[in-house]
N, CA and C atoms as an extended XYZ file, in Angstrom:
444
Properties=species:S:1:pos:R:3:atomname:S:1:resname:S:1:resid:I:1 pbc="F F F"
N         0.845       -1.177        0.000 N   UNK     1
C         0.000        0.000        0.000 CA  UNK     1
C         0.891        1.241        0.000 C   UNK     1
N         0.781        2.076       -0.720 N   UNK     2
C         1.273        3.600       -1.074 CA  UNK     2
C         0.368        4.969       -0.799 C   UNK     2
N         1.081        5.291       -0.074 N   UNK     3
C         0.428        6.781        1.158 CA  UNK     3
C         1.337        7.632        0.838 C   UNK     3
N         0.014        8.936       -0.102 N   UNK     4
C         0.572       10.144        0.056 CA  UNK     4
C         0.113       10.847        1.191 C   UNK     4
N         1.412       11.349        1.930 N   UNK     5
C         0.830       12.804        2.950 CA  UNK     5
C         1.442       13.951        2.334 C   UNK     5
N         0.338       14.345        2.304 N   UNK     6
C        -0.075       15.859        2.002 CA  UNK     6
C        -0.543       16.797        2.681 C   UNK     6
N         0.051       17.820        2.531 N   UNK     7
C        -0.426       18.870        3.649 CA  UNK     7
C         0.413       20.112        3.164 C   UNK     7
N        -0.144       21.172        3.886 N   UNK     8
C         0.571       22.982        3.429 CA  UNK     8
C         1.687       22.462        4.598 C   UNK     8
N         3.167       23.532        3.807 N   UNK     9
C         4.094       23.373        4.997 CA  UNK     9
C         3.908       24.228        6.352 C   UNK     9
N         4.610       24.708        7.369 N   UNK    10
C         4.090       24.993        8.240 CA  UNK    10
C         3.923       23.527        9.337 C   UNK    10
N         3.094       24.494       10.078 N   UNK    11
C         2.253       23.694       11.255 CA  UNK    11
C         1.522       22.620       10.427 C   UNK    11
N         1.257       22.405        9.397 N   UNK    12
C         0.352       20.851        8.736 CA  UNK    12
C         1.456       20.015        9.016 C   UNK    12
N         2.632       20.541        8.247 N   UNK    13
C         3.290       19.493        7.928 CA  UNK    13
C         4.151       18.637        9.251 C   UNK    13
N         4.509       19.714        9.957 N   UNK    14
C         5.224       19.472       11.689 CA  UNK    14
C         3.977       18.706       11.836 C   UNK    14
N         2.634       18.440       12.410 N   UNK    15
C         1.782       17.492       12.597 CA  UNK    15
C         1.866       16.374       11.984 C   UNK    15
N         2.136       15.785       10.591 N   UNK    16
C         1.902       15.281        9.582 CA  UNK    16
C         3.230       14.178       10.167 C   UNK    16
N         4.582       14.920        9.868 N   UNK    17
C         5.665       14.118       10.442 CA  UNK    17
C         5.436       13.744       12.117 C   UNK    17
N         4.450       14.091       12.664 N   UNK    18
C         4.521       13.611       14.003 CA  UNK    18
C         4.344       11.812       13.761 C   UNK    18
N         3.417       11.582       12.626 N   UNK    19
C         2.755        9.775       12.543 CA  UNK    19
C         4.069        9.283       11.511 C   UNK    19
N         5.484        9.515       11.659 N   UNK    20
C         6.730        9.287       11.055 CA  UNK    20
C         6.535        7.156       11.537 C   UNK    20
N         6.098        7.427       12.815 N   UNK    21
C         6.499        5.714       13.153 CA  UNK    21
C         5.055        4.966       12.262 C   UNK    21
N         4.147        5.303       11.664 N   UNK    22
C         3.384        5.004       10.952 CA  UNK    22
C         3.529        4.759        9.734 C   UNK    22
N         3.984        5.522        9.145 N   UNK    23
C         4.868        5.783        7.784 CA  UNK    23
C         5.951        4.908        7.310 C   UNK    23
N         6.919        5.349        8.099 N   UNK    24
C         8.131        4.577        8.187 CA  UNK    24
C         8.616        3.186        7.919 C   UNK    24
N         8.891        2.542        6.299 N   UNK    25
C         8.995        1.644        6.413 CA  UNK    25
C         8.003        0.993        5.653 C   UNK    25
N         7.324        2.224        5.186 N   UNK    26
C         6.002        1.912        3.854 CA  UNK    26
C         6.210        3.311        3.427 C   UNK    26
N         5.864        2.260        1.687 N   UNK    27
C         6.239        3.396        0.573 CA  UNK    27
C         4.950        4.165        0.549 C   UNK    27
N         5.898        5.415        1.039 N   UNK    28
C         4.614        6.962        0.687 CA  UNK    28
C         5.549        7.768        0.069 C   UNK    28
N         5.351        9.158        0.006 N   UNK    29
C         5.935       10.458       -0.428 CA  UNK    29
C         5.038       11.293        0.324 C   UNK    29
N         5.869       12.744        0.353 N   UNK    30
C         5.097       13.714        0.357 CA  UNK    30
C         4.621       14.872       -0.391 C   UNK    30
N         3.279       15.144       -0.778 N   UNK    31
C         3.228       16.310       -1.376 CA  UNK    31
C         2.796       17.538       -0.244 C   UNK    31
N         3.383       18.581       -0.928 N   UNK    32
C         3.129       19.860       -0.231 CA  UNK    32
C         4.073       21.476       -1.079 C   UNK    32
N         4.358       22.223       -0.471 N   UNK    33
C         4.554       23.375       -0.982 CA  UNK    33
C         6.198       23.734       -0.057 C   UNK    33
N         6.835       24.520       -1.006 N   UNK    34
C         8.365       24.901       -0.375 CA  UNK    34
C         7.973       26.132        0.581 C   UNK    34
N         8.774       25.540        1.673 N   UNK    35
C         8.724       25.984        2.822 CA  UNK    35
C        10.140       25.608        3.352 C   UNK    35
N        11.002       26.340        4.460 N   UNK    36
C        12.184       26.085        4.923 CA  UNK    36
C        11.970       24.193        5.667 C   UNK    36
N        10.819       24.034        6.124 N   UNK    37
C        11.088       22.388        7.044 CA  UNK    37
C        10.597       21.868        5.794 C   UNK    37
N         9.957       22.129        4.677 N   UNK    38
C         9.128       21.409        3.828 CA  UNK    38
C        10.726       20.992        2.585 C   UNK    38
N        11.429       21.833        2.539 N   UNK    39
C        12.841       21.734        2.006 CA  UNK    39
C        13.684       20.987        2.397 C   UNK    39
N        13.915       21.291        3.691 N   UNK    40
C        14.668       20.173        4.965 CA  UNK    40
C        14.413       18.482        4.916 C   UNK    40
N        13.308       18.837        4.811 N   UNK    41
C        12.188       16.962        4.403 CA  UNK    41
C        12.587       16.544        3.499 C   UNK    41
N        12.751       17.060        2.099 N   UNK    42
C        13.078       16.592        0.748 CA  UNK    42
C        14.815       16.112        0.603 C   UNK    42
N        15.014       16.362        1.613 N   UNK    43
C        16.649       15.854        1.825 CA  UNK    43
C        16.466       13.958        2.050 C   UNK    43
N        15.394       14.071        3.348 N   UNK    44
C        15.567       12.723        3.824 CA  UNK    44
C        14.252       11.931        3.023 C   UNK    44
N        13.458       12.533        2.594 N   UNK    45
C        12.042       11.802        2.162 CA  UNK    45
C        12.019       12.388        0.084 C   UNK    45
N        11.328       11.448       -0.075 N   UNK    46
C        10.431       11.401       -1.645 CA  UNK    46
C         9.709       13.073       -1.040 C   UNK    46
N        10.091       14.058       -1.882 N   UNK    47
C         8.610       15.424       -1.682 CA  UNK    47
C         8.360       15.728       -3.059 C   UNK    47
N         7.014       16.041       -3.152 N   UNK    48
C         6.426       16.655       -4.293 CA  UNK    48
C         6.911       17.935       -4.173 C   UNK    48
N         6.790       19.081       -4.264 N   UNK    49
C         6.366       20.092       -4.437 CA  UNK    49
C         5.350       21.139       -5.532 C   UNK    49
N         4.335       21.554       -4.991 N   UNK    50
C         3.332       21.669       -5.636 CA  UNK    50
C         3.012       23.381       -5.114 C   UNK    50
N         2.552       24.284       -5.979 N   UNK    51
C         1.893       25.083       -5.668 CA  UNK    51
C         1.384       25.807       -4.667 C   UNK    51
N         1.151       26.625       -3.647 N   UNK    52
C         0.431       26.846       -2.594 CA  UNK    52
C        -0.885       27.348       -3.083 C   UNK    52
N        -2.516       26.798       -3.004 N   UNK    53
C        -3.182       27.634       -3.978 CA  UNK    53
C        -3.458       29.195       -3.449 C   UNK    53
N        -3.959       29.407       -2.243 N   UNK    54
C        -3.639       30.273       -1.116 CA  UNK    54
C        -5.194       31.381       -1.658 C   UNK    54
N        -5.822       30.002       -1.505 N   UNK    55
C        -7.696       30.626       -1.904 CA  UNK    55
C        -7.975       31.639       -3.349 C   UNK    55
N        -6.745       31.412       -4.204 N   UNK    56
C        -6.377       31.802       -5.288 CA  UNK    56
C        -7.075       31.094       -6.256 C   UNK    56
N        -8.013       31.544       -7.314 N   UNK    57
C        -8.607       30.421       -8.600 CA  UNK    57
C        -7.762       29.543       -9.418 C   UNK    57
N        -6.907       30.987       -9.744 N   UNK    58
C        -5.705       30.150      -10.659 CA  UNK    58
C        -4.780       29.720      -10.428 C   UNK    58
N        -4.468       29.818       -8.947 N   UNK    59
C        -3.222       29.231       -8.458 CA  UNK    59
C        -3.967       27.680       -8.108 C   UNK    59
N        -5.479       27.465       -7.936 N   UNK    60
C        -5.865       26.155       -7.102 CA  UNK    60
C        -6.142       25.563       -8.798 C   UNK    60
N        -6.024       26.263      -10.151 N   UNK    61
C        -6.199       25.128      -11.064 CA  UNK    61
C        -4.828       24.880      -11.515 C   UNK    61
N        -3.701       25.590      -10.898 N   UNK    62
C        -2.421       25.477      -11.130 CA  UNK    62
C        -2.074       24.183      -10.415 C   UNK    62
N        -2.400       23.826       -9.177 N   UNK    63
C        -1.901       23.001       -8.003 CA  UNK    63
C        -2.433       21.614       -8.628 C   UNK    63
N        -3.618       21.993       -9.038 N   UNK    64
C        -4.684       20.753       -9.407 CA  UNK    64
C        -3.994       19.946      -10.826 C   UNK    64
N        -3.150       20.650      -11.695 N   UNK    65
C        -2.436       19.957      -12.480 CA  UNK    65
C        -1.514       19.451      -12.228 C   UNK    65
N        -0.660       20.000      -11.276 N   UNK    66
C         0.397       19.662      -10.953 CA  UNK    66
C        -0.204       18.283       -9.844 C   UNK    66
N        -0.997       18.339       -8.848 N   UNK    67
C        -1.284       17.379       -8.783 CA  UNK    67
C        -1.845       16.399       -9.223 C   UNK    67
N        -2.463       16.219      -10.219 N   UNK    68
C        -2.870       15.298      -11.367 CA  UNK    68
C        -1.562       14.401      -11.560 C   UNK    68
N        -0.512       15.089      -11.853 N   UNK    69
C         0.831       14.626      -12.329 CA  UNK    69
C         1.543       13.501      -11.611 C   UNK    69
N         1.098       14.433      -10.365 N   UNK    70
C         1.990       13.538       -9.393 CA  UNK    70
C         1.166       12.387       -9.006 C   UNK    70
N        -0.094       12.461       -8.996 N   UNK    71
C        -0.927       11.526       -8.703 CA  UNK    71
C        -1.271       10.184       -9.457 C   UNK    71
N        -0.902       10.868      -10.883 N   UNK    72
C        -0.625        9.373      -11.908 CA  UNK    72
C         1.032        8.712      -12.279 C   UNK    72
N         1.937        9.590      -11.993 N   UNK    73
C         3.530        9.205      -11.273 CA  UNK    73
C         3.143        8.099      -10.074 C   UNK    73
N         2.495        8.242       -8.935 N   UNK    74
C         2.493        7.193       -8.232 CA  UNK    74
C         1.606        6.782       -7.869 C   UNK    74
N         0.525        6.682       -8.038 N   UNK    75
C        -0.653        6.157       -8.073 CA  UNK    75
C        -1.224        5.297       -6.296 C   UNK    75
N        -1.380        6.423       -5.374 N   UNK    76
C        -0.928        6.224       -4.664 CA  UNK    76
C        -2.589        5.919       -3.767 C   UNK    76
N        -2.341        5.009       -3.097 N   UNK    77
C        -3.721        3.605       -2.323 CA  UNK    77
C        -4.355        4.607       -1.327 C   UNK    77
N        -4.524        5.632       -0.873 N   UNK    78
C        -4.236        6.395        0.292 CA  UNK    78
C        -4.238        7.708        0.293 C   UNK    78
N        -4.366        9.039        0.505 N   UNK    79
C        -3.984       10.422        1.062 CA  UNK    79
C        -4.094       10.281        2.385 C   UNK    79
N        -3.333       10.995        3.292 N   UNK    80
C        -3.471       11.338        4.518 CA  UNK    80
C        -2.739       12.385        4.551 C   UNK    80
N        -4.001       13.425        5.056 N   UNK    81
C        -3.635       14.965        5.515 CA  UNK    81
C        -4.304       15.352        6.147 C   UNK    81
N        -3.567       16.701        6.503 N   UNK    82
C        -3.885       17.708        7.596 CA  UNK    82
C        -4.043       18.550        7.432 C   UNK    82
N        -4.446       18.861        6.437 N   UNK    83
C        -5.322       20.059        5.349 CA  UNK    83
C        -3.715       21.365        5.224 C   UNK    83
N        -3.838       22.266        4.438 N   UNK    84
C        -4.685       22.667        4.187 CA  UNK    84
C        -4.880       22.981        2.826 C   UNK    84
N        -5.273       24.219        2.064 N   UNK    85
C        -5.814       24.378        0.600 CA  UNK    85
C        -4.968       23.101       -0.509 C   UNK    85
N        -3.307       23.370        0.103 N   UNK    86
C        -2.708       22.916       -0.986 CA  UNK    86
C        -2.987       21.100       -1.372 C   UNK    86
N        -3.546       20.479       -0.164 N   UNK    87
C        -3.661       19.176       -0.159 CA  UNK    87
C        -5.275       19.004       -0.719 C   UNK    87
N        -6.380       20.110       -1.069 N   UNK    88
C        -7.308       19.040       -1.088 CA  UNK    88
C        -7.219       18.783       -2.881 C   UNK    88
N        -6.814       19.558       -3.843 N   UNK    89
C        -6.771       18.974       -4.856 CA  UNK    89
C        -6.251       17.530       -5.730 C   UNK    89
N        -5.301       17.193       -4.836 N   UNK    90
C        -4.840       15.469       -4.889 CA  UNK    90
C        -5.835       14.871       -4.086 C   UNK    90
N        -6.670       15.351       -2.916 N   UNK    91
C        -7.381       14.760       -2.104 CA  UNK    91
C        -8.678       14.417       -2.587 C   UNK    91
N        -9.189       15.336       -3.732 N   UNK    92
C       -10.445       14.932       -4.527 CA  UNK    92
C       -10.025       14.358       -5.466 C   UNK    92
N        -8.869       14.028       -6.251 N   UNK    93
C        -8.388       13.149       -7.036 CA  UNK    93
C        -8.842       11.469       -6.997 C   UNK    93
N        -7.784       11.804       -5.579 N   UNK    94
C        -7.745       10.290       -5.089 CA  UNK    94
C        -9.413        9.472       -4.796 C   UNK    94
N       -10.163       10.430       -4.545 N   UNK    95
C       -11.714       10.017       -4.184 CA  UNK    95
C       -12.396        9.963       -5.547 C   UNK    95
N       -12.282       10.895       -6.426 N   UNK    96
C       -12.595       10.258       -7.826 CA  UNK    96
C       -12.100        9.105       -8.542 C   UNK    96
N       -10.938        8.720       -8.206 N   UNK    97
C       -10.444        7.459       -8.476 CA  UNK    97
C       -10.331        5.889       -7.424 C   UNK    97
N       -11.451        6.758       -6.723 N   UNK    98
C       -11.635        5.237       -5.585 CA  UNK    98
C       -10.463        5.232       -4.573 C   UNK    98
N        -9.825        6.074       -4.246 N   UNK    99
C        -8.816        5.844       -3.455 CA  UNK    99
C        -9.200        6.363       -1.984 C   UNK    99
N        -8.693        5.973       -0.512 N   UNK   100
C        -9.258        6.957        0.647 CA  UNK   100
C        -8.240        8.124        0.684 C   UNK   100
N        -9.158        8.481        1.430 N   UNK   101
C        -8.517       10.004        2.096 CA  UNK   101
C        -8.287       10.213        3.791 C   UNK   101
N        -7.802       10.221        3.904 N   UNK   102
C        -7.487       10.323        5.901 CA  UNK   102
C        -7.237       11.770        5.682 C   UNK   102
N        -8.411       12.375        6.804 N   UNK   103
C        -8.089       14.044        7.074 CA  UNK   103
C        -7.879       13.788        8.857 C   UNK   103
N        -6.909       14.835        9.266 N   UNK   104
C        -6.609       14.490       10.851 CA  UNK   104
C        -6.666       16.184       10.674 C   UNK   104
N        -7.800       16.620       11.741 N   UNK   105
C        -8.136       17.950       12.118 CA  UNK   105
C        -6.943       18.413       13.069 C   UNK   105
N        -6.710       19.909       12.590 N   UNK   106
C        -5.604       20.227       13.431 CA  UNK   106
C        -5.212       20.423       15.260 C   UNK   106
N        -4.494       20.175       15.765 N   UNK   107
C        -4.364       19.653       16.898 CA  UNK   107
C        -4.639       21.484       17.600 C   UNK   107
N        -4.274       22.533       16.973 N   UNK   108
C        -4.630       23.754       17.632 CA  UNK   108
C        -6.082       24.198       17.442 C   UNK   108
N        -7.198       23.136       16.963 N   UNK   109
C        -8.638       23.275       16.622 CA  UNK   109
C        -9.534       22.574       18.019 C   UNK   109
N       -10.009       23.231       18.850 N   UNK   110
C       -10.261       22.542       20.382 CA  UNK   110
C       -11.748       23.404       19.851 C   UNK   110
N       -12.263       24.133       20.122 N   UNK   111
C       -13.243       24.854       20.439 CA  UNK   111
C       -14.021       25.283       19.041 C   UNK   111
N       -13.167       25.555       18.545 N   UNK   112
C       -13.932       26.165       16.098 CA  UNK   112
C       -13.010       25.019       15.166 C   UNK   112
N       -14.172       24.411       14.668 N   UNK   113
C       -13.792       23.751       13.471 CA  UNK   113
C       -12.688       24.491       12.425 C   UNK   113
N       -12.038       23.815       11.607 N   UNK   114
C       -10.800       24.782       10.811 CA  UNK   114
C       -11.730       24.892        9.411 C   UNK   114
N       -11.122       25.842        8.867 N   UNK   115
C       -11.545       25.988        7.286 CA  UNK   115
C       -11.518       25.167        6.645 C   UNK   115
N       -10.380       24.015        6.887 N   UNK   116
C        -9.921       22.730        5.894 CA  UNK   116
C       -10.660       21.984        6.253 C   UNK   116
N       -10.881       21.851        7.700 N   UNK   117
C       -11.764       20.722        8.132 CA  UNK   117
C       -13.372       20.818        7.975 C   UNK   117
N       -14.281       21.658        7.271 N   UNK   118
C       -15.028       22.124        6.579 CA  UNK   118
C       -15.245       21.678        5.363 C   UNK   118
N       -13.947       22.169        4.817 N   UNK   119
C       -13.912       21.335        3.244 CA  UNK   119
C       -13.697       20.273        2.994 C   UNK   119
N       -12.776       19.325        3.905 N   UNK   120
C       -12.265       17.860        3.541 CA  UNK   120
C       -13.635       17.021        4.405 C   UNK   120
N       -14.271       17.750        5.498 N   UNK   121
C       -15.366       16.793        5.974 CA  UNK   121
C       -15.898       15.767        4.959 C   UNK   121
N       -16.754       16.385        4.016 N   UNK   122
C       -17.420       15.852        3.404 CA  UNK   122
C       -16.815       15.123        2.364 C   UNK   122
N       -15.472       15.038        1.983 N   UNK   123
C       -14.468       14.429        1.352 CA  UNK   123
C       -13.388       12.963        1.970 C   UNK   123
N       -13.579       13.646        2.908 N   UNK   124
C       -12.730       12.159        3.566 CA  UNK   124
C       -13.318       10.784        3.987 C   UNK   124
N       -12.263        9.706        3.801 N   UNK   125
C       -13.133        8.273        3.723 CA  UNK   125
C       -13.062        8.483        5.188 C   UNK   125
N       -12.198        8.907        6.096 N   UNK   126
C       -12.107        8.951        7.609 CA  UNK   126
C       -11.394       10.302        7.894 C   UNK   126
N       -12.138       11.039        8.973 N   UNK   127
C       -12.167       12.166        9.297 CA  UNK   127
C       -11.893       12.096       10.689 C   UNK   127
N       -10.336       12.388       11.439 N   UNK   128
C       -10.290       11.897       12.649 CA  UNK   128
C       -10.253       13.503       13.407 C   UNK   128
N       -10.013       13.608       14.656 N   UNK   129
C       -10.490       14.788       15.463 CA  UNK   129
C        -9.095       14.017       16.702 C   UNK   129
N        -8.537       15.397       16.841 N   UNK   130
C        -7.569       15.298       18.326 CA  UNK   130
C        -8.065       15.659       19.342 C   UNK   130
N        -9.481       16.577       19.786 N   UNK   131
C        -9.879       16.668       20.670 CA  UNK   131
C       -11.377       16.187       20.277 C   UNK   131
N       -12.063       15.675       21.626 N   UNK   132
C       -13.133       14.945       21.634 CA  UNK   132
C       -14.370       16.199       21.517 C   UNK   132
N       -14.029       17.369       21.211 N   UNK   133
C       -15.005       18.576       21.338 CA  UNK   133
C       -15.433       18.943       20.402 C   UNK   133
N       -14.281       18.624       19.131 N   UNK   134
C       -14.346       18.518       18.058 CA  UNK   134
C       -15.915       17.476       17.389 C   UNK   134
N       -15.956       16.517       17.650 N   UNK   135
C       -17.228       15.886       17.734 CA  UNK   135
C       -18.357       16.788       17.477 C   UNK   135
N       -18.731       17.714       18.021 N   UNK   136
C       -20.041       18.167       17.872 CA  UNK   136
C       -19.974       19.355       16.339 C   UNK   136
N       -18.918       19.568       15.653 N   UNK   137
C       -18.638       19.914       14.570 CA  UNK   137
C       -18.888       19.008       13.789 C   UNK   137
N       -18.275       18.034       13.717 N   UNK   138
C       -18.160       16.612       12.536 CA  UNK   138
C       -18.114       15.650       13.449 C   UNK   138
N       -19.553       15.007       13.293 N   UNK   139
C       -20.565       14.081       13.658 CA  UNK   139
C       -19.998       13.034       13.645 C   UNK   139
N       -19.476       13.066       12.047 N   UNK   140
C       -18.981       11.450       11.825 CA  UNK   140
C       -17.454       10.885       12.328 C   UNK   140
N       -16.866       12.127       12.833 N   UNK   141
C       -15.477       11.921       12.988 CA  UNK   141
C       -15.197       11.063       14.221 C   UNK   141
N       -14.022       10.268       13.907 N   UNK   142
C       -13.413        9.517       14.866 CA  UNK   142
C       -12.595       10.605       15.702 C   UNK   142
N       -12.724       10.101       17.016 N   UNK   143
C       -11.743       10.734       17.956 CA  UNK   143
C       -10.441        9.631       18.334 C   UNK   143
N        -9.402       10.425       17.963 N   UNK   144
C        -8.042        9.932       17.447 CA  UNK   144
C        -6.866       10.081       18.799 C   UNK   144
N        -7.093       11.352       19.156 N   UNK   145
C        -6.418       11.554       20.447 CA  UNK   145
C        -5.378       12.413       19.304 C   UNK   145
N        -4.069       13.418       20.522 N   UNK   146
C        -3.284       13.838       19.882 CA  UNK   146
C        -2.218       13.048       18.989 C   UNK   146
N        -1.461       13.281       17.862 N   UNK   147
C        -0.736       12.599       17.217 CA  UNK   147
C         0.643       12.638       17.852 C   UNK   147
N         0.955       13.422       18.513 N   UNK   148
C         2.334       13.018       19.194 CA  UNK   148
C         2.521       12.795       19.962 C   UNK   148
């Protein structure tokens, strides 16, 4: 099985590498956007780099090709992310082509649902939540506990 994580650099991606002992040892890559740790990563890991769309039209049909690309390069069983803009265009990919999606809501989201987690709700095969409060936002979500 082949797992892309995807996520904006930043705080997604520091979350994202927290599930490293998950990963590790199964073929994934990462897609995401250049960023100083998102650069750092591409030393030791497979990285895409893709676009930031940054609620931009033409930058999100820019990202969306570029992820197309990468998405038929590895054809990958899986997404798992932590939102945000730059990951959901591989993330509706993968669901048009039968593949899941793992969204993990951000760990600084306790009290207001996130913007991403809004949009990937209704997109993800599993929608997990780090705090149990989170629940009364997205109904269907599993409570996961923190990732690190």
């Amino acid at each position: 099985m082949k797992f892309c994580l995807a996520c904006s650099g930043g705080g997604h991606l520091t979350e994202l590498m927290q599930l490293k002992e998950f990963y590790t040892g199964k073929d994934h890559f990462f897609l995401t956007f250049k960023r100083p740790n998102s650069i750092d990563l591409s030393k030791t890991e497979k990285v895409y780099f893709v676009v930031d769309p940054k609620r931009n039209p033409l930058l999100l049909l820019i990202n969306f090709a570029q992820s197309c690309k990468v998405f038929f390069r590895e054809l990958p069983d899986a997404v798992i992310t932590t939102g945000a803009g730059v990951a959901f265009p591989i993330s509706l990919i993968a669901r048009v082509f039968g593949k899941k999606v793992v969204y993990i809501e951000s760990f600084c989201r306790i009290d207001q649902p996130s913007w991403s987690g809004k949009f990937f709700y209704p997109l993800a095969s599993l929608f997990l939540v780090q705090w149990p409060q989170q629940k009364k936002f997205f109904k269907k979500a599993k409570y996961f506990g923190a990732v690190f």
